[in-house]
C-alpha positions in Angstrom: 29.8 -9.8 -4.1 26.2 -7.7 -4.9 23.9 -7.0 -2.1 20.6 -6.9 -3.5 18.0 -4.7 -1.1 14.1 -3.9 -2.1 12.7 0.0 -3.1 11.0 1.6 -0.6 7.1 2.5 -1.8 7.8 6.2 -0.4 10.2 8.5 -3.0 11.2 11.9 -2.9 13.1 13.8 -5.7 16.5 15.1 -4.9 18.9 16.6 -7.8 21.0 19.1 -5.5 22.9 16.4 -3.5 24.2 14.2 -6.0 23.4 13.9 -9.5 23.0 11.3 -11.5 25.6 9.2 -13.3 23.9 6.8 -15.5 20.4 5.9 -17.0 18.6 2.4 -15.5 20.1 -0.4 -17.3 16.5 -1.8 -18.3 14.8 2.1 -19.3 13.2 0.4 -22.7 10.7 -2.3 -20.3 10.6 0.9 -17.7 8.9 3.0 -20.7 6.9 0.0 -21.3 5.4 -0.4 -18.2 5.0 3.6 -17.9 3.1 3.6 -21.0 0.5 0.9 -19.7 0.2 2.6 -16.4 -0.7 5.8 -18.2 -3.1 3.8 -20.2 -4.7 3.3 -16.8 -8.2 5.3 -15.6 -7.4 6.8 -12.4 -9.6 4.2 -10.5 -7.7 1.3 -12.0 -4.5 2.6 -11.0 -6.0 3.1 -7.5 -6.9 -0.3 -7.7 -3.4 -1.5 -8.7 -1.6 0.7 -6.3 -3.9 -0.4 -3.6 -3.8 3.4 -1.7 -5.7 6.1 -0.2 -7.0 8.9 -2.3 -3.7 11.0 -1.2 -1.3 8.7 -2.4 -3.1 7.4 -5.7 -3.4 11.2 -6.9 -0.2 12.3 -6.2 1.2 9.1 -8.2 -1.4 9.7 -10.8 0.3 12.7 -11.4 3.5 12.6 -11.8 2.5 9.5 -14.0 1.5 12.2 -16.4 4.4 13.8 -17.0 7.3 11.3 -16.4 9.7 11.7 -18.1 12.4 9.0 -17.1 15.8 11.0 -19.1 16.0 14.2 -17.5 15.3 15.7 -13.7 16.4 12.2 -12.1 17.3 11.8 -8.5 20.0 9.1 -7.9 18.7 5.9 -6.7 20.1 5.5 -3.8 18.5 9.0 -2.3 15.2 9.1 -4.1 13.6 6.2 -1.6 12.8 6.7 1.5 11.9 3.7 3.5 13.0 2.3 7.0 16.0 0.5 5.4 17.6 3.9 3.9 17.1 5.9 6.9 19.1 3.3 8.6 21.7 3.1 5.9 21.4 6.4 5.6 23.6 7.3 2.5 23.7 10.9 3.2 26.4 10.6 5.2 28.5 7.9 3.9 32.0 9.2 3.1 33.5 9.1 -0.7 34.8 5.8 0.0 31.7 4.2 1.3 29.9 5.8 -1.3 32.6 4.2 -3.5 31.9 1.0 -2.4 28.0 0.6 -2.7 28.2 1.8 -6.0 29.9 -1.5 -7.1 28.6 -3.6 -4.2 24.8 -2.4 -4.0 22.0 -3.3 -6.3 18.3 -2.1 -5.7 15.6 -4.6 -7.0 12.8 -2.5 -8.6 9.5 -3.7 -10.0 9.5 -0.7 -12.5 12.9 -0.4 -13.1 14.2 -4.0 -12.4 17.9 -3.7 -11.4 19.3 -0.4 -10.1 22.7 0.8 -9.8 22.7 3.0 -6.3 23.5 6.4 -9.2 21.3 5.4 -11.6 18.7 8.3 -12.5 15.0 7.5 -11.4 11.7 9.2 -11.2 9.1 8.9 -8.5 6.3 5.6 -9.1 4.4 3.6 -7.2 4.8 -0.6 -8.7 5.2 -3.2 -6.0 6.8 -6.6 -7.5 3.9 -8.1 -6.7 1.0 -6.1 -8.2 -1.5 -7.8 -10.0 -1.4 -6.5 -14.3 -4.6 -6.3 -16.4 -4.8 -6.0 -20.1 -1.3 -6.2 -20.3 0.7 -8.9 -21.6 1.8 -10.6 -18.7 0.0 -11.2 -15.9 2.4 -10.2 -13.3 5.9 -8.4 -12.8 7.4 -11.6 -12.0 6.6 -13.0 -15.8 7.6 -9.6 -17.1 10.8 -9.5 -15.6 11.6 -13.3 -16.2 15.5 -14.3 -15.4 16.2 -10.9 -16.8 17.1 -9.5 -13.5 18.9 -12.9 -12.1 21.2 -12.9 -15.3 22.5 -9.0 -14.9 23.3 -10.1 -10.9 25.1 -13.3 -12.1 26.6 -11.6 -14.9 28.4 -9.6 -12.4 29.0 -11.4 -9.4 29.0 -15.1 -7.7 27.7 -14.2 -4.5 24.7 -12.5 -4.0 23.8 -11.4 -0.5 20.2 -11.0 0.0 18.9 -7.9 2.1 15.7 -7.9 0.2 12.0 -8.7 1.6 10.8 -11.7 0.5 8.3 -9.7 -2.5 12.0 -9.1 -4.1 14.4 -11.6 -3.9 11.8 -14.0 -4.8 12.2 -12.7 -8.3 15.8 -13.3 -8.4 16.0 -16.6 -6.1 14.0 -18.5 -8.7 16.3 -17.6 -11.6 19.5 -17.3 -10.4 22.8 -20.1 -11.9 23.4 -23.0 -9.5 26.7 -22.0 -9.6 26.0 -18.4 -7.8 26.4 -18.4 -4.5 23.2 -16.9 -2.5 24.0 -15.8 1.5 19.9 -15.2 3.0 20.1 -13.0 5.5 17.6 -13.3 9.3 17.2 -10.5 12.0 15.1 -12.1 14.9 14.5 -11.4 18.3 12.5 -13.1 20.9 13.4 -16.7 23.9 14.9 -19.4 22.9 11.8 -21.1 22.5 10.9 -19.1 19.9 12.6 -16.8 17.6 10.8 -14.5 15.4 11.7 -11.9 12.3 9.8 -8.7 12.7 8.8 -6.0 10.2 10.4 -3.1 11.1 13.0 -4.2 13.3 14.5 -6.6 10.6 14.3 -3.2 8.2 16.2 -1.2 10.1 18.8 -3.8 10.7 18.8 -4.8 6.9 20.0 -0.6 6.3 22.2 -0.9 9.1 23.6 -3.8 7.6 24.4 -2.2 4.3 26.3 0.8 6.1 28.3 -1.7 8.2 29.4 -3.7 4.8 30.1 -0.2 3.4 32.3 0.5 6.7 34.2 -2.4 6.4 34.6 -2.4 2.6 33.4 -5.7 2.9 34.6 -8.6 -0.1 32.9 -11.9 1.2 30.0 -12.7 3.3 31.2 -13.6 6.2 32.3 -10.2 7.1 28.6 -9.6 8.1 29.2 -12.2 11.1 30.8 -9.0 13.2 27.5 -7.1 12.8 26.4 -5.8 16.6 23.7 -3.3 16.0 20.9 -2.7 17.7 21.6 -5.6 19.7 21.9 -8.2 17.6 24.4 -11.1 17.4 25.7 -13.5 15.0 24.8 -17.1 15.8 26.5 -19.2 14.9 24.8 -22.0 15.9 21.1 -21.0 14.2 23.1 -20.4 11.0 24.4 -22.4 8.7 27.6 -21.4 5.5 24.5 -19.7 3.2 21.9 -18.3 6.2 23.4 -16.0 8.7 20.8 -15.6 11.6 21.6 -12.8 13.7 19.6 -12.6 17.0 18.4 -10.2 19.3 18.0 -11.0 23.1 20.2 -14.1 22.8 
């Protein structure tokens, strides 16, 4: 089983808590698109980035000097997003640290696929910017199947904890013969359910911790997931959708 979850657009740089145990598995199409970014003006990558002023310098920046083999923060600890405070990996004992090393997989428009100890550097890409004068148009096209076949390549289940910007650049690609488990956090009346942003974020990191808890092998592990008031149902669900509902 590999539970795929999406980066976080915020990262921080970390290289006293843990270090580093291996490069990013795709670091050749990483220098690639590093290269175009720096081929960028400033006010094209502003444009790309879709930021303030704050963020697009400070991104600018450390596009200048990235160097994407040395000063690396694991992968796991350099984003910080809802979903990692919630998972919050500081404090996951060896074990559980153990365990999302093989289990976890962090989809990454610049990177692709990341191992939780692979070494990164700060960026700003969304999966779904928009590319100019490159030679694809997008990073769905650039990444291809490439990102489906490592996950199939090392699993037949995938759970997906990603947003819907990420998974859909696996989902498209992935074997018929891989099992794919969605995942829904919703909350609401009976009448009518609904996902919502941050709430389904928070859950999605809780959910990673709780799998990490139990050392979890199959999906349906996740049914026993209680926090922050939601419940499996097992009547909105179905063998590859677990809904779990807030308010039931």
């Amino acid at each position: 089983m590999r539970i795929i979850i999406s980066p976080a657009k915020k990262m921080r740089r970390d290289n006293d808590t843990f270090s580093a145990a291996s490069l990013p598995a795709f670091l050749q199409q990483a220098e690639t698109l590093r290269d175009y970014l720096r081929g960028l003006s400033y006010a094209r990558c502003r444009a790309l980035w879709r930021c303030n002023d704050a963020i697009a310098a400070l991104n600018y920046e450390r596009l200048q000097d990235m160097e994407l083999h040395s000063g690396l923060t694991p992968a796991l600890f350099a984003y910080d997003g809802i979903q990692y405070r919630y998972m919050a990996p500081n404090v996951f004992t060896e074990d559980e640290l153990a365990y999302v090393a093989e289990h976890l997989r962090i989809l990454s428009g610049f990177y692709g696929v990341l191992r939780p100890f692979d070494g990164v550097q700060p960026y700003r890409l969304e999966m779904q910017a928009r590319l100019e004068r490159f030679r694809c148009k997008t990073l769905y096209e650039f990444w291809g199947g490439l990102l489906a076949e490592t996950l199939a390549a090392e699993s037949g289940c995938i759970v997906n904890l990603a947003s819907k910007e990420y998974s859909k650049a696996v989902r498209a690609y992935l074997p018929a013969d891989v099992r794919w488990v969605d995942c829904t956090f919703a909350e609401g009346t009976a009448e009518r359910w609904k996902e919502k942003g941050t709430m389904a974020k928070m859950a999605r990191g809780a959910m990673v911790r709780y799998l990490a808890e139990q050392c979890a092998e199959a999906p349906e592990e996740m049914r026993g997931f209680d926090r922050f008031a939601f419940q499996y149902s097992e009547e909105a669900s179905s063998p590859d959708h677990f809904v779990f509902l807030k308010g039931v």
